[in-house]
C-alpha positions in Angstrom: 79.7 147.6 44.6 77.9 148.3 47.8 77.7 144.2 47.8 80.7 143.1 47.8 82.1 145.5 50.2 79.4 144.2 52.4 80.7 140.7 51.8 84.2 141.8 51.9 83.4 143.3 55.6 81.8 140.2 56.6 84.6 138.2 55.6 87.1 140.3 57.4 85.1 140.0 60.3 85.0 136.2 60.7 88.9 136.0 59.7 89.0 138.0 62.8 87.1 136.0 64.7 89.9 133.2 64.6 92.9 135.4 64.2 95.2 133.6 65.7 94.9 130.4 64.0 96.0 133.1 60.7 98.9 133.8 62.8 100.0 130.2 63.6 99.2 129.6 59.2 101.3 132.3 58.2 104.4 131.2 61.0 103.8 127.7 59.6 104.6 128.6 56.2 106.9 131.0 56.8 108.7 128.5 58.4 108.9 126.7 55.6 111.6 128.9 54.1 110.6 128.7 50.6 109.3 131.0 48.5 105.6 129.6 48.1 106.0 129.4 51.8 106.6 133.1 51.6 103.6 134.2 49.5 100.8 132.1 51.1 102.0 133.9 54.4 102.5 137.4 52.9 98.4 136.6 51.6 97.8 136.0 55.5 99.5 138.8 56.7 97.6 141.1 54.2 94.2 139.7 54.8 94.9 140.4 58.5 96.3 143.9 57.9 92.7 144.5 56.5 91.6 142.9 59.2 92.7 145.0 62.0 92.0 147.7 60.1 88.0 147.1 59.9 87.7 146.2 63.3 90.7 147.2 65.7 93.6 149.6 64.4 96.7 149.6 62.6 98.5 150.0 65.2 97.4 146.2 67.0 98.1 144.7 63.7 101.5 146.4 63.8 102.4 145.1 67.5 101.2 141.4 66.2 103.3 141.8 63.2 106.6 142.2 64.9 105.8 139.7 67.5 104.9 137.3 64.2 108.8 138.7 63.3 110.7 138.0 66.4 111.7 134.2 65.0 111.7 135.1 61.1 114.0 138.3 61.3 116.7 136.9 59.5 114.4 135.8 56.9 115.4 138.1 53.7 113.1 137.0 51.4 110.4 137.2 53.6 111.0 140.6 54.7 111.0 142.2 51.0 108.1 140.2 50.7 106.4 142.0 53.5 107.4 145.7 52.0 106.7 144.9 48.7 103.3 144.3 49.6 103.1 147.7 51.9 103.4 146.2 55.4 106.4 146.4 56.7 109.2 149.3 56.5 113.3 148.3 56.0 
């Protein structure tokens, strides 16, 4: 168990390492507008939640988030997407 936290950890860590190339993934595919568009950047978005957690704050990851937002707002699916999976409010 101990293991594959450790690999977990490292894993986060080099995601984080080239963050914002998971930013510009998940704003390609949510610009996609479907709904496989949807889920592969919701998967992003999650992995970098987890992300920012280990090694910066909630709080970054939050700011980043609503920046990632500004163009997608009117994206309903999306959105419930997003609070489904715990990381975003309505």
């Amino acid at each position: 168990m101990a293991e594959s936290r450790q690999q977990r950890e490292t894993g986060l860590r080099q995601l984080m390492a080239t963050a914002d190339r998971h930013w510009k993934t998940a704003d390609t595919q949510a610009r996609r507008g479907s709904a496989s568009g949807y889920e592969h950047a919701v998967r992003i978005l999650v992995e970098l939640s987890d992300g920012y957690t280990l090694v910066s704050s909630r709080k970054a990851f939050g700011d980043d988030l609503r920046r990632f937002l500004t163009p997608h707002a009117k994206r309903g699916a999306l959105l419930r997407r997003l609070v489904k999976a715990g990381l975003w409010s309505e």
